[in-house]
C-alpha positions as CSV (number, residue, x, y, z in Angstrom):
1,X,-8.2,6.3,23.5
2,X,-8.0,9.4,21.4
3,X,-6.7,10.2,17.9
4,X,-5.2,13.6,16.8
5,X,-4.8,13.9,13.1
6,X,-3.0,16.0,11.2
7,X,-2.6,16.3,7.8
8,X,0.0,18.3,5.3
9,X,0.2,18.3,1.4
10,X,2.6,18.4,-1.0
11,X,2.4,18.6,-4.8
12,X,3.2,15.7,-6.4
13,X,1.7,13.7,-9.5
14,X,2.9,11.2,-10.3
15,X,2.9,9.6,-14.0
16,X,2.7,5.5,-13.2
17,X,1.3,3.2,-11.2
18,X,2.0,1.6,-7.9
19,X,1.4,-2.3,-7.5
20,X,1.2,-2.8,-3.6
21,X,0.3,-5.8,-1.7
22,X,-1.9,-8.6,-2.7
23,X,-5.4,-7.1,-3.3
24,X,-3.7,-4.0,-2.2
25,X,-6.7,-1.3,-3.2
26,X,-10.2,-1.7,-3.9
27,X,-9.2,-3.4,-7.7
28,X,-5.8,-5.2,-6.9
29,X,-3.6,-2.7,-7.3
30,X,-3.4,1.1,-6.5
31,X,-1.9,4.1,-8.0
32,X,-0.2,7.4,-7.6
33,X,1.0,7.3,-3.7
34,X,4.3,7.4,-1.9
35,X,2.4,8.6,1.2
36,X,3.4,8.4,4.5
37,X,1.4,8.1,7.8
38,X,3.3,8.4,11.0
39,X,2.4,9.4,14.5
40,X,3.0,9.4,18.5
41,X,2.1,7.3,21.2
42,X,1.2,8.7,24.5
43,X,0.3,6.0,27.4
44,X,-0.5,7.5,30.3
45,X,1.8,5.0,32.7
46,X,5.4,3.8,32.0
47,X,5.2,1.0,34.5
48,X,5.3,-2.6,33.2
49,X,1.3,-4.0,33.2
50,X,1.2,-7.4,33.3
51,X,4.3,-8.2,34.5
52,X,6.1,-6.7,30.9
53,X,7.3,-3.4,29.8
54,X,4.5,-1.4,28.0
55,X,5.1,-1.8,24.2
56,X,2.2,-2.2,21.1
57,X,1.9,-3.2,18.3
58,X,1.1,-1.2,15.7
59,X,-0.2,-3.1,12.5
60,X,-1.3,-1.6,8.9
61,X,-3.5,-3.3,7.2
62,X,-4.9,-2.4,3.3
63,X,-8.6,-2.1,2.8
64,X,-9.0,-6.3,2.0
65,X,-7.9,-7.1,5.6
66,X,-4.3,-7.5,3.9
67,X,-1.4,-7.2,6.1
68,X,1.3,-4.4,5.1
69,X,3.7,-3.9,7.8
70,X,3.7,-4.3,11.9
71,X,5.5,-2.1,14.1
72,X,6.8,-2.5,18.0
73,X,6.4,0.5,19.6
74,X,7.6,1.2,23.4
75,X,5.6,3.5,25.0
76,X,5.8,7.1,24.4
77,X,7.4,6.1,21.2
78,X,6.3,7.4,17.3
79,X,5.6,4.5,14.2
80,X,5.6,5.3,10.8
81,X,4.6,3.6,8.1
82,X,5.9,5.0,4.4
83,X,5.8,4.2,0.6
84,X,1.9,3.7,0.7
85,X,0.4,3.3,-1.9
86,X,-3.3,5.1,-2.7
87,X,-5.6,3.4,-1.2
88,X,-7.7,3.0,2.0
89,X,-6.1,1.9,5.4
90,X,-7.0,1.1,8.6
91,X,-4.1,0.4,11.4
92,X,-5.2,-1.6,14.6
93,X,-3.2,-1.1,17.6
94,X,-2.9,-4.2,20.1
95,X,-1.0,-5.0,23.1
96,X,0.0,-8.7,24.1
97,X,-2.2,-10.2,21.0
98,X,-4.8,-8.2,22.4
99,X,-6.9,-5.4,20.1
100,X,-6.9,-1.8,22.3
101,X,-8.6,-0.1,19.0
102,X,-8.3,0.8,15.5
103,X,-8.8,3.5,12.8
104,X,-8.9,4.0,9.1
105,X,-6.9,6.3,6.9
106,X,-7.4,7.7,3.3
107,X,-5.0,7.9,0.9
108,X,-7.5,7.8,-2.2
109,X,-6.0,11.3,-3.8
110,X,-2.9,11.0,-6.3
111,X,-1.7,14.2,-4.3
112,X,1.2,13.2,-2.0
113,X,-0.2,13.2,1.7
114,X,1.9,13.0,5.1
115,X,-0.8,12.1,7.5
116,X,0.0,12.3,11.1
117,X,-2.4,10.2,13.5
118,X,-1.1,10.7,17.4
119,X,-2.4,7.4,19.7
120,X,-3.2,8.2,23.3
121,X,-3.7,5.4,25.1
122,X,-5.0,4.6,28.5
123,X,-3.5,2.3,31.0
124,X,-6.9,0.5,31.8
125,X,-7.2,-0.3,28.3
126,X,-4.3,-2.0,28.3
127,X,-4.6,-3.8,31.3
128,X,-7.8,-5.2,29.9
129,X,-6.5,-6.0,26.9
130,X,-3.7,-7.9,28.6
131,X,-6.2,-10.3,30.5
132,X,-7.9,-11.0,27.0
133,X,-4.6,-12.0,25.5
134,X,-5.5,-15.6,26.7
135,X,-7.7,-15.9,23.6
136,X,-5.3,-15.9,21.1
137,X,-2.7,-17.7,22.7
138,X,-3.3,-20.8,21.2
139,X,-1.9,-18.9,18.0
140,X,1.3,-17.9,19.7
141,X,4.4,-20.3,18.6
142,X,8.1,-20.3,20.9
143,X,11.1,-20.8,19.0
144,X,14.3,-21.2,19.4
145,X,16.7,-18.2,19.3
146,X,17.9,-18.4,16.0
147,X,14.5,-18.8,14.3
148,X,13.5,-15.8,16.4
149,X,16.4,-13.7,14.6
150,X,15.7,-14.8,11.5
151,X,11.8,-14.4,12.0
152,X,12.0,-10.6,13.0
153,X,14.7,-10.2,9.8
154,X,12.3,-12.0,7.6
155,X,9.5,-10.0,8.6
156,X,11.7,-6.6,8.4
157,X,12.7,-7.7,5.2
158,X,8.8,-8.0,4.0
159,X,8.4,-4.8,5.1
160,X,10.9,-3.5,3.3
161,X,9.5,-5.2,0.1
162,X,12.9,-7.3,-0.5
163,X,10.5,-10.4,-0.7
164,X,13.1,-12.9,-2.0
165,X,15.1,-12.1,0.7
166,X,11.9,-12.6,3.2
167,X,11.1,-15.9,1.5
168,X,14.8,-16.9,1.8
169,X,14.9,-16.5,5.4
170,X,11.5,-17.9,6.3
171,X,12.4,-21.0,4.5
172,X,15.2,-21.4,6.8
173,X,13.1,-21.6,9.6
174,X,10.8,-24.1,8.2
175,X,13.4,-26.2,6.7
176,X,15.1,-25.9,10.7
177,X,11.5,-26.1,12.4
178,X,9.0,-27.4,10.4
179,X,6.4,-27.1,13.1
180,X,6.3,-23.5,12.9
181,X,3.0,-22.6,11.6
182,X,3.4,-18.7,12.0
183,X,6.4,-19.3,9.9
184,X,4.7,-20.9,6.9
185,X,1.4,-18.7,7.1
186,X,4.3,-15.7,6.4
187,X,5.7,-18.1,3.6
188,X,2.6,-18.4,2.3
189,X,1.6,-14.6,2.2
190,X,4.6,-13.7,0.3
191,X,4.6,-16.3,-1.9
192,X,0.9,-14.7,-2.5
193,X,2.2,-11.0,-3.2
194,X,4.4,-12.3,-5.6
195,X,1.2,-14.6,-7.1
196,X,3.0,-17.6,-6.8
197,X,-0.3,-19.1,-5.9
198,X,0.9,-22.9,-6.3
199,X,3.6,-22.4,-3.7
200,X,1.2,-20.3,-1.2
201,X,-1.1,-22.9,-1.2
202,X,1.4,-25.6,-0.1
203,X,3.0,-23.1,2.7
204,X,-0.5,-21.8,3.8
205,X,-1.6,-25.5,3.7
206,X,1.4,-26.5,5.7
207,X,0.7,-24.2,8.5
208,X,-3.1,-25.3,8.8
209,X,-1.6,-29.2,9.0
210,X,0.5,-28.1,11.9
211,X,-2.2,-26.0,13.2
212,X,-6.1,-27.1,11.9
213,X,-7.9,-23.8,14.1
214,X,-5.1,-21.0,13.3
215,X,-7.8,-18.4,11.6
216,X,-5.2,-16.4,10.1
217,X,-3.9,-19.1,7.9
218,X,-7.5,-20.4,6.8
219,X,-8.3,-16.9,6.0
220,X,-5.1,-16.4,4.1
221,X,-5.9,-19.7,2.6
222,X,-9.6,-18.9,1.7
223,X,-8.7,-15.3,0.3
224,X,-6.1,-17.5,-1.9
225,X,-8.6,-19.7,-3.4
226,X,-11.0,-16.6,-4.1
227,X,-8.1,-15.2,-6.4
228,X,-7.8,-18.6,-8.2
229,X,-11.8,-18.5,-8.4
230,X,-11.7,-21.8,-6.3
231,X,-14.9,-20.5,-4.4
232,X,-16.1,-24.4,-3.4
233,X,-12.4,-24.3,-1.6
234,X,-12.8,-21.3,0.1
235,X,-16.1,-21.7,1.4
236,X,-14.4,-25.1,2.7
237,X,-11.8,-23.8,4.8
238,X,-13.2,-20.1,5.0
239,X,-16.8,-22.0,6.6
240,X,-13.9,-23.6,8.9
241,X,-12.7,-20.3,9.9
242,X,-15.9,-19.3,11.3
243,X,-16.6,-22.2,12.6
244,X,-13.3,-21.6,14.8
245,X,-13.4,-17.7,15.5
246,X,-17.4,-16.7,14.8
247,X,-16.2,-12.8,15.8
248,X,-13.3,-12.6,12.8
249,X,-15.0,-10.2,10.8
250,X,-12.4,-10.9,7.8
251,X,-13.3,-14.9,8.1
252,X,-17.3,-13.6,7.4
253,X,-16.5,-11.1,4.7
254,X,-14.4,-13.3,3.0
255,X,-17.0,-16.6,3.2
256,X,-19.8,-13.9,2.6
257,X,-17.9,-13.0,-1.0
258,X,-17.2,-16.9,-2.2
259,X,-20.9,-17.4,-1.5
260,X,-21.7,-14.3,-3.5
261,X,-19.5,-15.8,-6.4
262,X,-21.2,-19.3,-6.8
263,X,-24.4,-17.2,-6.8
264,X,-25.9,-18.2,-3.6
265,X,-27.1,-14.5,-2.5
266,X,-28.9,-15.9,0.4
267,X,-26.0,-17.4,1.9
268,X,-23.8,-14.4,1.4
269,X,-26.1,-12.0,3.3
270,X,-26.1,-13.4,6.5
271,X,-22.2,-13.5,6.7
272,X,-21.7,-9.8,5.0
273,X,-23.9,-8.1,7.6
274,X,-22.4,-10.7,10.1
275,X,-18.5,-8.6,9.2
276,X,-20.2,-5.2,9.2
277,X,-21.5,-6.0,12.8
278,X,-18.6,-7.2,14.2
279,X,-16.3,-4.4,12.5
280,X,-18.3,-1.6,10.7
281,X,-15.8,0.4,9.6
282,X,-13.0,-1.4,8.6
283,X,-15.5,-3.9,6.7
284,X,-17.5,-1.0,4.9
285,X,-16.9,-2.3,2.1
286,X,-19.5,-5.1,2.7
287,X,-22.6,-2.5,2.5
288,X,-21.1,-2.4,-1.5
289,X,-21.5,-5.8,-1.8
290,X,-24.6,-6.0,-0.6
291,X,-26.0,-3.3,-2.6
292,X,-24.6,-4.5,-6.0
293,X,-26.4,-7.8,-4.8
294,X,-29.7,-6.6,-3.9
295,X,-29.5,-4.5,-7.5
296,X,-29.0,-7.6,-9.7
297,X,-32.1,-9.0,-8.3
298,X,-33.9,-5.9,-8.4
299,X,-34.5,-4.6,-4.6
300,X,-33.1,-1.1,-5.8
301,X,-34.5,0.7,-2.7
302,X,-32.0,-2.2,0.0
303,X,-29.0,-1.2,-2.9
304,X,-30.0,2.4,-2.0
305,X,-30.1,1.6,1.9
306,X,-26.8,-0.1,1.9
307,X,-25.4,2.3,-0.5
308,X,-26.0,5.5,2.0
309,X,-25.0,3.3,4.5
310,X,-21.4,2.7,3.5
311,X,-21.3,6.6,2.2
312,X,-22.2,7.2,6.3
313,X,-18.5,5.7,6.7
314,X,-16.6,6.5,3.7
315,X,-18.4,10.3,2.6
316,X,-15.2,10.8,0.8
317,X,-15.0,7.4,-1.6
318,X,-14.0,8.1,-5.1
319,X,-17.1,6.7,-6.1
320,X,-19.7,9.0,-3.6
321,X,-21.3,11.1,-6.6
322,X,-22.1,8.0,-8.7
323,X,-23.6,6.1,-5.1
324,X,-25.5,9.5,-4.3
325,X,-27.1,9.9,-7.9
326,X,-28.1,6.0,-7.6
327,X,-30.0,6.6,-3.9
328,X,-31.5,9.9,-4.9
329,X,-33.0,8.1,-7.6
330,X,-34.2,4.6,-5.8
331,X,-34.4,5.6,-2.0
332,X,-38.4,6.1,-0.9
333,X,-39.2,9.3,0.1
């Protein structure tokens, strides 16, 4: 798999700020932005593999692990994904439920940026991919036709940010198919960007009663109760989530964080380098944790290590002069 990037600029400041997703940016909400990211895909075959035709997924996903939009994309086709918001992103690219890779994207600067990032994919990868699908296809869900039409306009709708229309049309489902877990994790997420918390929990508590081992829902769930400061809850069902999937390195980071919050550092440690293993860059943001940890209790020299580990994948973070000052002045010679 290879990525070509490209990048032009255009002037633009802008005088307000951008709300974005739940958590969207590193404080909750970002600023500046109206960026846009787009790009090709090149697969090297255009015969079906598996028995389908070739098509990804190509899925956005804010610097928390949030979900911002998904896009189907047949092969040799383009995605783009606009409106964004400053921030940090990374995109993941599966086929059939199955990761083939991922990579991040910056969008820290207030200056306007159309990034172009061209996929190239290899039919091997795919294939392989393909035979892992069976793993997560405990998560998969049939419905009937309707529910399918009004899952892909709900989820177009979200996308689009018209969210009462999204919640409208996911109720339907649920209210037609109440066994639709999918269906009420979605519920739940948008009831969540719009901090309706009360209602997220019931939807995102729905979906984990028709489903107890669907990760995405207990990590929804446990990110939830983080926001309310419910950490005793979200280590319950987060500890749950890695009990289920040990390799999601969201469900780690996430259980990693609620332990920080009730002040149980030791805990915390083992499940924040536990997400930086299983996905280093996209959960760079661990190494920070980590460091402000090991500061408060005064091991300044493992801040420092940390620190100049997570400026190894992120050299251009707003904050790189302040990190840099704080290693020069605690790292060993």
């Amino acid at each position: 798999m290879r990525i070509r990037q490209s990048t032009s600029l255009v002037i633009l400041f802008l005088l307000c700020a951008v709300p974005i997703a739940a958590q969207g940016g590193r404080g909750g909400v970002a600023t500046g932005g109206h960026h846009i990211l787009y790009g090709d895909v090149r697969i090297d075959t255009n015969e079906p593999i598996g028995g389908k035709p070739v098509a990804i997924d190509v899925i956005l996903f804010n610097e928390y692990g949030n979900t911002i939009s998904r896009q189907k994309v047949s092969g040799n086709g383009r995605y783009r994904f606009i409106d964004l918001a400053d921030g940090r992103y990374y995109v993941v690219v599966e086929f059939e439920n199955a990761e083939v890779t991922r990579f991040n994207v910056d969008f820290s600067s207030p200056v306007k940026t159309d990034q172009q990032q061209d996929i190239e994919l290899q039919s091997a990868n795919l294939s392989a991919a393909a035979k892992a699908s069976f793993i997560s296809a405990a998560d998969k869900y049939d419905r009937p036709g309707k529910n399918t039409s009004n899952f892909e306009k709900a989820t177009q709708a979200a996308q689009n940010k018209n969210y009462d229309q999204a919640i409208s049309l996911f109720q339907r489902i649920v209210e037609s198919d109440p066994a639709d877990f999918p269906a009420w994790n979605e519920l739940g997420t948008l009831y969540f960007i719009q901090k309706n918390y009360a209602e997220a929990e019931k939807a995102y508590a729905q979906a984990i009663a028709k489903h107890p081992d669907y990760v995405v829902a207990l990590v929804s769930l446990g990110r939830l109760r983080i926001a309310q400061k419910n950490f005793d809850g979200a280590i319950e069902v987060l500890g749950q989530a890695v009990k289920v999937q040990p390799s999601s390195a969201q469900a780690n980071y996430f259980l990693g964080e609620a332990y920080l919050q009730i002040k149980k550092g030791s805990l915390a440690v083992g499940y924040l380098n536990e997400a930086i293993k299983l996905d280093p860059m996209g959960m760079a943001d661990a190494h920070l944790r980590l460091g402000a940890l090991y500061n408060a209790v005064g091991l300044k020299e493992k801040a420092a290590a940390e620190y100049e580990e997570f400026l190894k994948k992120r050299p251009d973070d707003p904050e790189k002069e302040k990190l840099r000052a704080y290693i020069s002045a605690n790292k060993k010679p």
